[in-house]
C-alpha positions as CSV (number, residue, x, y, z in Angstrom):
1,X,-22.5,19.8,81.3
2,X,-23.7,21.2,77.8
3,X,-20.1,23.2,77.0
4,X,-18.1,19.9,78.7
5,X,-20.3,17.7,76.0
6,X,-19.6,20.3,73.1
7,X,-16.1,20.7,73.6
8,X,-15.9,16.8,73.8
9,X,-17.9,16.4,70.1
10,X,-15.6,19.2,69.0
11,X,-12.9,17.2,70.1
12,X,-13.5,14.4,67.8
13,X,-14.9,16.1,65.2
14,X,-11.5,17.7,64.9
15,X,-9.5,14.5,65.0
16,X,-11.7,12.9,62.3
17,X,-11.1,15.6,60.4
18,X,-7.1,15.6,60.8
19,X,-7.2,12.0,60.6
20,X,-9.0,12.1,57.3
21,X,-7.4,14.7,55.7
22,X,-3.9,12.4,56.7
23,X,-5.0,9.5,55.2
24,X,-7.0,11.6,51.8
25,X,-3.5,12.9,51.2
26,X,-1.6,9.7,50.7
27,X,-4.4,7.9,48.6
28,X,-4.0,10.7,46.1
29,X,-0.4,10.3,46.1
30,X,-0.6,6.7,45.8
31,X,-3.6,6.8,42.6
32,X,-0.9,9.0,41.0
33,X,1.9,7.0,41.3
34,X,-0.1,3.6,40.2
35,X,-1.3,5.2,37.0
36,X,2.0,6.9,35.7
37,X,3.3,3.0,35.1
38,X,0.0,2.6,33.2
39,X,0.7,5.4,30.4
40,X,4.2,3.9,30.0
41,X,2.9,0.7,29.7
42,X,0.9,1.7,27.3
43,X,3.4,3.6,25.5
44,X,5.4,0.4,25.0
45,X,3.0,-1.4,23.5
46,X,2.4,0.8,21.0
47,X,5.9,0.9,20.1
48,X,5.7,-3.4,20.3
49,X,3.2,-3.3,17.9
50,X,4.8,-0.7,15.3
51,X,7.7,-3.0,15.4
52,X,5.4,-6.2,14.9
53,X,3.6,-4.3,11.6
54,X,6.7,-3.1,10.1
55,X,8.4,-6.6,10.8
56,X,5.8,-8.9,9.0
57,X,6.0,-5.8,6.1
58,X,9.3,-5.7,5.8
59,X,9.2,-10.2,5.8
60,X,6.6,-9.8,2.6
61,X,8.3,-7.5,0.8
62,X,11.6,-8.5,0.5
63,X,14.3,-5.4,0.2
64,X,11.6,-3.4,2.6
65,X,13.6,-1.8,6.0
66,X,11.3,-2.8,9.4
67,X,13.1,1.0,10.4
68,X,11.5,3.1,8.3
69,X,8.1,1.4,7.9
70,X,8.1,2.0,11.7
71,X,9.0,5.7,11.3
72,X,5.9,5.8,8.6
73,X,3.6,4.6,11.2
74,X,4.5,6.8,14.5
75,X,4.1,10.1,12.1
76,X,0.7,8.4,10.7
77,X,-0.5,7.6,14.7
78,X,0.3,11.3,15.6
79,X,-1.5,13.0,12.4
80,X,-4.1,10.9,12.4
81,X,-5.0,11.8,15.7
82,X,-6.3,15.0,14.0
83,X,-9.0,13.5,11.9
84,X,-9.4,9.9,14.2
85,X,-8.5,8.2,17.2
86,X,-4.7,7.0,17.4
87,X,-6.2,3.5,18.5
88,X,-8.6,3.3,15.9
89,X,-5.6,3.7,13.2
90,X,-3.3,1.1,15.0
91,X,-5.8,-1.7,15.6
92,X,-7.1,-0.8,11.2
93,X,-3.6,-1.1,10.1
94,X,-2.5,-4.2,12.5
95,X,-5.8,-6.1,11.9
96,X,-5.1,-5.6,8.2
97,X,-1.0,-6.4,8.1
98,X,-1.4,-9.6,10.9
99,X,-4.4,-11.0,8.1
100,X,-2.9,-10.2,4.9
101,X,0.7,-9.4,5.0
102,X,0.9,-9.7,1.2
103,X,-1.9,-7.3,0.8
104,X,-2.4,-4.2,-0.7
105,X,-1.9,-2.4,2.5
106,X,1.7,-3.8,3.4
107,X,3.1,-3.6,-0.1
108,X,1.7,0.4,-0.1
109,X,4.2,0.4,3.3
110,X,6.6,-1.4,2.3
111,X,6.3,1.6,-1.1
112,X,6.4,4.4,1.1
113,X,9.5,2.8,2.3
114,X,11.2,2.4,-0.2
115,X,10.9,5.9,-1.3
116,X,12.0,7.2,2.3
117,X,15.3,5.0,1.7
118,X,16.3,7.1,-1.0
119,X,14.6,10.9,0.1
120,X,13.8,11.0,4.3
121,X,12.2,14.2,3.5
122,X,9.4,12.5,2.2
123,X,8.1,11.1,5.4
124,X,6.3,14.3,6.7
125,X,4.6,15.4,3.3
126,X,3.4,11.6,2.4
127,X,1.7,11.2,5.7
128,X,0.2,14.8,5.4
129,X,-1.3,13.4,2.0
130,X,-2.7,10.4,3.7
131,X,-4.2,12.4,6.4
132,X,-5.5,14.4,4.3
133,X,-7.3,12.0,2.5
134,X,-8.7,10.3,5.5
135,X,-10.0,13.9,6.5
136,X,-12.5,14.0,3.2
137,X,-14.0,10.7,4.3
138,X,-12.0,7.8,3.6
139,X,-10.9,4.9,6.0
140,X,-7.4,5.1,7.0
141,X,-6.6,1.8,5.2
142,X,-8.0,3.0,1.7
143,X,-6.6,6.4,2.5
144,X,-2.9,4.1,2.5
145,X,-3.3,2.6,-0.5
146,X,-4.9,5.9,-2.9
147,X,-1.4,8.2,-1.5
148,X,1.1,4.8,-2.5
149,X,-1.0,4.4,-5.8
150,X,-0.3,8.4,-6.3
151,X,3.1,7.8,-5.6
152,X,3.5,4.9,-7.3
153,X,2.3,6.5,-10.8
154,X,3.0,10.1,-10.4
155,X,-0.2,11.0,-10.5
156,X,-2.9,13.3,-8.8
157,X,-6.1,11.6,-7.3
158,X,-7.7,10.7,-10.9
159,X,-5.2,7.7,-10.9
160,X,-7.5,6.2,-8.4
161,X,-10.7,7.2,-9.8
162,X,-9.3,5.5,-13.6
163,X,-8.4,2.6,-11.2
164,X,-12.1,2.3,-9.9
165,X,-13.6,3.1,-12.7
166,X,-11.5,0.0,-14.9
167,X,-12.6,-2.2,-11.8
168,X,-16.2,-1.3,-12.4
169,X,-16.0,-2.0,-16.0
170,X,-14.6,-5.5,-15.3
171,X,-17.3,-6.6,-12.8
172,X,-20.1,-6.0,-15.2
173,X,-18.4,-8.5,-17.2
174,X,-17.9,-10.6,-14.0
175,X,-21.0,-10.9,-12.2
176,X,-20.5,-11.8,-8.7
177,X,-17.2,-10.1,-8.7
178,X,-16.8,-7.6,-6.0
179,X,-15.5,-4.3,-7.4
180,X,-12.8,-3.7,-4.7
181,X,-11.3,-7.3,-5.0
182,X,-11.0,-5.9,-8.9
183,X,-9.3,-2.7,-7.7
184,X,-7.0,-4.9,-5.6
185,X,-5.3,-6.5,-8.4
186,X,-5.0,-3.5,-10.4
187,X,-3.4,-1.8,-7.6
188,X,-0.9,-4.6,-7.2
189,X,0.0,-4.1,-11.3
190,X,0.6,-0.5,-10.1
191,X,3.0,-0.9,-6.9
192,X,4.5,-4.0,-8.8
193,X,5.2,-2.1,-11.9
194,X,6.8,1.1,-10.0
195,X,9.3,-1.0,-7.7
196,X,10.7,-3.0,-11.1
197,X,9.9,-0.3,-14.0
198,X,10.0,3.6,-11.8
199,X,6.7,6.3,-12.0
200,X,6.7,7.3,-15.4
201,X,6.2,3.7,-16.7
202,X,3.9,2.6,-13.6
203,X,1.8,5.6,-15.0
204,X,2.0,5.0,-19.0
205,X,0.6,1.2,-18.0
206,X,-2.4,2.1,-16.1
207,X,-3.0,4.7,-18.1
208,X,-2.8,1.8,-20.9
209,X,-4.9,-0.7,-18.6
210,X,-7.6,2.0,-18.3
211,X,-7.7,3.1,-22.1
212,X,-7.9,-0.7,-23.4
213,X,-10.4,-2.0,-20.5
214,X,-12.8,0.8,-21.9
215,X,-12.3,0.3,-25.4
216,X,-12.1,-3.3,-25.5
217,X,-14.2,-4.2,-21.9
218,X,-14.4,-7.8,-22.8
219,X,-10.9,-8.5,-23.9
220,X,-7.6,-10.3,-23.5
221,X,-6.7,-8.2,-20.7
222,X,-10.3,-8.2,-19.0
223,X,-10.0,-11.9,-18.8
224,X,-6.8,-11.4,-17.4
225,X,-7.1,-9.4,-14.7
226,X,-10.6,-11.6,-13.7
227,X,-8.8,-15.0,-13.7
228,X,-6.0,-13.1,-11.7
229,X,-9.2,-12.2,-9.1
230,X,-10.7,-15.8,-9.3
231,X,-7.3,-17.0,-8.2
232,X,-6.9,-14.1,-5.3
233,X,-10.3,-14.8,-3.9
234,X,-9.3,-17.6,-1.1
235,X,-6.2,-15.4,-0.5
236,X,-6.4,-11.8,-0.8
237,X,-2.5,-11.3,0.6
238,X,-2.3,-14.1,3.3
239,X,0.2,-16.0,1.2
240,X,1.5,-13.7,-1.6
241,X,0.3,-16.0,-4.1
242,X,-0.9,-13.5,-6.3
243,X,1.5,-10.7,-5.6
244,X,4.2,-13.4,-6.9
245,X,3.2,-13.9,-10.6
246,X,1.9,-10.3,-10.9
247,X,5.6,-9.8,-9.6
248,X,6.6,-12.2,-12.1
249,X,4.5,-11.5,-15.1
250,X,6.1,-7.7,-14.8
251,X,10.1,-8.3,-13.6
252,X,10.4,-11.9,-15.7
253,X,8.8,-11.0,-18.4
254,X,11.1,-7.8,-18.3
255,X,14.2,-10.3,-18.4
256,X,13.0,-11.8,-21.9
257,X,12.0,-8.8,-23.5
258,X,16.1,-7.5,-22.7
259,X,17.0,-11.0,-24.4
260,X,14.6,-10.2,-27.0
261,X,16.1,-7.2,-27.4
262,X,19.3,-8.4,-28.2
263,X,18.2,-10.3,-31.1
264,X,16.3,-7.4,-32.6
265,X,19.6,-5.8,-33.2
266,X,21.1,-8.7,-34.5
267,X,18.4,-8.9,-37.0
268,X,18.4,-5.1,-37.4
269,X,22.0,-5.5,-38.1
270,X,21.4,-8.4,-40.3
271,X,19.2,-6.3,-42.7
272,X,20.8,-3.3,-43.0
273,X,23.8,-5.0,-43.6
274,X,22.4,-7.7,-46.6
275,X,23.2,-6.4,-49.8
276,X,20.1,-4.5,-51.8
277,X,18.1,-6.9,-54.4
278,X,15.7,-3.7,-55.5
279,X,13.4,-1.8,-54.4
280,X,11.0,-4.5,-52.7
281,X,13.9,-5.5,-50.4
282,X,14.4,-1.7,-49.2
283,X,10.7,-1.2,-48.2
284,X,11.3,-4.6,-46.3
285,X,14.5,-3.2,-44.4
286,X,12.4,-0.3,-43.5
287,X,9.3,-1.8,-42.4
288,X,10.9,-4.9,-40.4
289,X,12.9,-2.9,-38.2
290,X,10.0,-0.5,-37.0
291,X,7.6,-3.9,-36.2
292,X,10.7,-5.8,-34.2
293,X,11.7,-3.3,-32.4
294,X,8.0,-2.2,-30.9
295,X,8.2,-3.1,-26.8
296,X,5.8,-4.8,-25.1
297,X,3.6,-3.1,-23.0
298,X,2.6,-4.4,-19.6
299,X,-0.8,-4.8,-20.3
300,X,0.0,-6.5,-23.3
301,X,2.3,-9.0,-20.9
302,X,-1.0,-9.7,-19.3
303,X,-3.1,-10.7,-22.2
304,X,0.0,-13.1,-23.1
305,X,-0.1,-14.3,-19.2
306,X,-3.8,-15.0,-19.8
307,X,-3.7,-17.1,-22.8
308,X,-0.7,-19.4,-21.5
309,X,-2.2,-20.2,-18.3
């Protein structure tokens, strides 16, 4: 009776087990198959937002190409995974772009763009840079915008630290100013400058901006870039407000001084040609020329921005 009751529990044991190990198999097959629709899923969203970010970059900065501001991101996501998570660095640079889409962030995009329509072989090495940067500390954001600044003015890292440093300088004279909205609008100048003007003079004027902002910390162009900042504060890239007349302060202004230019020569013409009345008259041909013909810096466009508004 014992052996007849064993070899019945065996019995079932047996076909619990079989009938388990059936129905584990499947479920595993099945957990597989639901989650491999899941990374692909997730994959495309990814790829959604890229192409959302790169859209509204390319919409604020006119001339910009949505293609490569999406190849700057998916080499950013992967290197970045080094130093950071690859959401972390999407949902930073989408929170930023969706906000501000006239900020400091999509014009740096919409630079590293433009200098990837001219030279694709720039793609790997800028993003390296901006890794790089994020790797000693900085946010991914700030780590943008120091690499396009770089860029921008063909300079190593002490561009930024001039930048800071100017900003700091103003905001003692602006109590209540925050230093970074100060940076901001220096930065703009920068990127603004180096789409219209090229490095070398993106360079020379905050080179220029720095030298008279410490000599002069209370002056024409002080007040400047402050009433710039007061007018940024309720907007900070959501409409491109300010972006627009430091746009237009710069490539304008530009326009004039080629009209201006024209009339220099007519007036340099003019005195060289007019017949000599002595000596007084040749120091004045000499001297007239040189003080005509001086261009007008960029910072100086500010100061004369400043006291006509």
């Amino acid at each position: 009776m014992c052996n007849k009751t064993l070899s019945i529990l065996s019995l079932i044991l047996i076909s619990v087990i079989l009938v388990t190990g059936f129905t584990f198999i499947p479920a595993v097959r099945l957990q597989a198959s639901v989650q491999q629709p899941q990374v692909q899923q997730n994959t495309s969203d990814v790829s959604r937002i890229f192409k959302q970010i790169a859209d509204e970059v390319a919409a604020a900065n006119p001339g910009t190409n949505a293609t490569f501001i999406e190849q700057i991101l998916t080499e950013l996501a992967k290197l970045s995974a080094q130093v950071s998570t690859q959401d972390n660095v999407l949902e930073e640079i989408y929170s930023q772009i969706s906000t501000y889409p006239y900020g400091i962030i999509s014009q740096s995009l919409a630079r590293f763009a433009s200098l990837l329509s001219t030279d694709n072989t720039i793609l790997i090495p800028a993003v390296q840079k901006i890794t790089q940067e994020q790797a000693s500390g900085k946010n991914i954001l700030q780590s943008i915008v120091n690499i396009a600044v770089q860029e921008a003015t063909g300079g190593g890292r002490n561009v930024n630290d001039d930048i800071t440093l100017a900003a700091q300088i103003i905001a003692k004279q602006s109590p209540g100013t925050p230093v970074q909205n100060i940076e901001s609008i220096i930065i703009q100048m920068a990127l603004e400058t180096s789409k219209a003007q090229g490095k070398a003079i993106t360079g020379q004027t905050i080179f220029e901006v720095a030298n008279q902002i410490k000599q002069n910390p209370n002056g024409i162009l002080t007040q400047a870039i402050i009433q710039l900042v007061k007018q940024d504060t309720q907007d900070n890239g959501k409409t491109g407000q300010t972006a627009k007349i430091i746009k237009t302060v710069i490539v304008e202004d530009r326009k004039t001084d080629g009209e201006i230019h024209k009339d220099e020569v007519a007036k340099k013409s003019e005195i060289k040609n007019k017949p000599s009345q002595g000596q007084g008259d040749s120091n004045l041909r000499q001297s007239i020329p040189t003080y005509i013909t001086r261009p007008v810096s960029n910072a100086e466009k500010f100061g004369n921005w400043a006291w006509t508004t």
